[in-house]
C-alpha angles and dihedrals in degrees: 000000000000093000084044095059092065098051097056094046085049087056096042094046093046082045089058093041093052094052088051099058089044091057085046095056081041100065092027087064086043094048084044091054097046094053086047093116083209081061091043092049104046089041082063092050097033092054089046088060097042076051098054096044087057079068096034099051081053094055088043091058087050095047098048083051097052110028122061124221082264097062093034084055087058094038085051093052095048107044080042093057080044098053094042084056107044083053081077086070086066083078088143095246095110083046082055092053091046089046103040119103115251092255086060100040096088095052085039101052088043090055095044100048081060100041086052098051086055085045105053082027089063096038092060089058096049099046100051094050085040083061095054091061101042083054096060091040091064099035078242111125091168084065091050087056089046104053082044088055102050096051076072083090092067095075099055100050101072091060080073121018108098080051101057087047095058088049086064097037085062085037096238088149087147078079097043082052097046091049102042089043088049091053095038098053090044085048086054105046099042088058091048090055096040087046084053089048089057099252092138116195099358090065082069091052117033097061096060084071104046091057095058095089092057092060088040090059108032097053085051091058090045096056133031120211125162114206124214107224087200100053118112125217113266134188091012092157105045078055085056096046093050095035096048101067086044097051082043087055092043092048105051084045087054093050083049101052094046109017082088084058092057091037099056088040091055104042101031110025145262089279101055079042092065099047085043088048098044085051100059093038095055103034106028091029096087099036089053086049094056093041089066099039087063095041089056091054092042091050088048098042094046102044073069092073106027084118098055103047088184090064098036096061096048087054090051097059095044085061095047089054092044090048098051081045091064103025112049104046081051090050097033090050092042092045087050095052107046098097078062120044097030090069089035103037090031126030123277091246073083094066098110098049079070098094093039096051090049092056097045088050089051086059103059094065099080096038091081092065089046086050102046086053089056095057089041079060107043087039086059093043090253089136090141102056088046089062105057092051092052092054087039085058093043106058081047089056100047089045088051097052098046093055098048079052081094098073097040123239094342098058092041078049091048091041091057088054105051094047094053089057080076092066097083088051091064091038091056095045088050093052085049095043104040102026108045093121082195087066101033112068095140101034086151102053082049091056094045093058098042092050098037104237144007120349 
């Protein structure tokens, strides 16, 4: 007994020393994750956003009190063909600016500040005549002077766009956050108090205006840059060449994220458009928000290491752990209650938009891995690859929605779902294709000739 008794106090005492080295690795990798600058910085943005959906879950409860599915079907319409068209402003020249070596960053901000100016200067033209003939379409001439009055915005975004992009490019993301969560809660709580005051509709979209100066000038006190009225435009067509397959990415994103929209509205009117409409706002609305809050770190905190892969990809899937860490226990939580909190936060004329909302929440939780892939990409200089997913999902997409058509809302919603289950699927064939360190020994001299010049 007695040769027993210290054995057992041997085991006990290895056993807890055992459990104490395993809490230690535990908070040094928390401590290591909190000091990780890609966590800092999407914790800024992601807290904006959580920020921004206490207003606007606010605004949404107004709203679902004093519009009716039909309103919320034209409103839906118009901020959708908005939203299609202001995707054409991702035309890849601010990723340029946050890309382009210091020795290019002079010629590149001086280009883009033109370019952007053509380019805003040329949305606000096509929207508003967009707008004309998806009035008519609808027999609705108040969308058509929506959608005209929100390409406003246009001309006020080149006043600060090369700015805002510089603030990415130092990762100072805590301003981007200050400045989008400033515009957004002003944004909310103007249209709850318009929608009070019986403006209807237009308290969804005016706003939405009126905010654009706070984002004009705060990125410009964020952020000094002195232009040069006699430069000349250089490398325009290396910025093309960069800027077209991400615009082409964007694009086909944007179509994703509101065709369903057009589609419900056209097939199945602009009622079930509404509810449809009221669901994903309210239920896929924050996870989307946090989604690109995350991918905006993860694009800035690569392009770091895109000249040490090894690195890179071990900072890539830290990011990808730490974003499934945050995100699903928010999505999965939201998607659970639902049949909860809708009846209770919203009205139980709502009701409906239950099962649809569900779905839609369900489907947020593998975008963020598709997503993740996408910055890898861009952040590699992959921008073409990127593409033709993206218009490879895309057709899938389409196809899928048109066939859950059939059953309504629910079956568009369940569609949706079971598309986006394809996404870590591409993330994990990119990993394998563009991060074996064994492969690629020269990933530079492949960026170079698929971009056609310097990264």
């Amino acid at each position: 007994m007695s040769q027993i008794k210290p054995i057992i106090q041997t085991s006990f005492e290895d056993h807890q020393s055992r459990i104490h080295n395993m809490m230690l690795s535990f908070l040094t990798k928390i401590k290591s994750a909190l000091a990780s600058q890609f966590l800092r910085n999407a914790g800024w943005l992601g807290s904006a956003e959580l920020a921004n959906r206490v207003t606007r879950l606010l605004t949404a409860v107004v709203l679902a009190r004093y519009l009716t599915p039909v309103e919320f079907g034209i409103a839906a319409v118009a901020l959708t063909v908005n939203e299609l068209v202001k995707v054409l402003a991702q035309n890849g020249i601010g990723a340029k600016i946050i890309q382009a070596t210091y020795e290019e960053l002079d010629d590149v901000c001086h280009t883009a500040y033109k370019l952007n100016w053509l380019f805003c200067g040329g949305l606000f033209f096509i929207q508003s005549t967009v707008g004309i003939f998806v009035g008519l379409y609808y027999q609705q001439m108040d969308m058509a002077y929506m959608i005209a009055f929100l390409s406003v915005v246009y001309l006020m975004m080149p006043f600060a766009l090369v700015q805002a992009f510089l603030i990415q490019r130092q990762k100072r993301l805590h301003a981007t956050a200050l400045i989008s969560s400033s515009q957004i809660t002003v944004d909310n709580l103007l249209t709850a108090i318009l929608a009070v005051f019986g403006l209807g509709i237009w308290s969804i979209i005016i706003p939405k205006v009126l905010v654009a100066p706070i984002w004009v000038f705060g990125t410009l006190s964020q952020q000094k840059w002195i232009r040069k009225p006699g430069k000349k435009m250089k490398n325009v067509a290396e910025i093309f060449h960069f800027g077209k397959n991400i615009l082409g990415g964007e694009v086909t994103k944007v179509i994703r994220l509101n065709v369903d929209n057009i589609v419900v509205a056209s097939f199945l009117g602009l009622e079930a458009a509404g509810l449809y409409y009221f669901a994903k706002n309210a239920g896929l609305g924050i996870s989307l928000s946090l989604i690109s809050a995350f991918n905006l770190s993860l694009f800035t905190h690569l392009c770091e290491y895109r000249r040490r892969i090894d690195q890179m990809k071990t900072e890539f899937f830290k990011a990808i752990k730490l974003t499934a860490l945050v995100l699903i226990p928010i999505i999965s939580m939201q998607a659970l209650l639902a049949n909860w909190y809708v009846p209770v936060v919203f009205g139980e004329e709502w009701r409906p938009a239950i099962p649809v909302m569900i779905l839609l929440c369900l489907s947020a939780i593998p975008r963020p891995i598709g997503e993740s892939a996408s910055e890898l990409l861009k952040a590699l200089g992959r921008t073409k690859t990127d593409f033709q997913w993206n218009i490879l999902f895309s057709i899938v997409f389409m196809i899928s929605i048109f066939i859950g058509l059939q059953w309504g809302v629910v079956g568009v919603a369940a569609a949706i779902l079971v598309v986006h289950l394809l996404l870590p699927l591409y993330c994990r064939w990119a990993v394998k294709r563009f991060l074996n360190t064994e492969k690629t020994s020269a990933p530079l001299a492949l960026e170079e000739n698929q971009t056609g010049g310097k990264i």
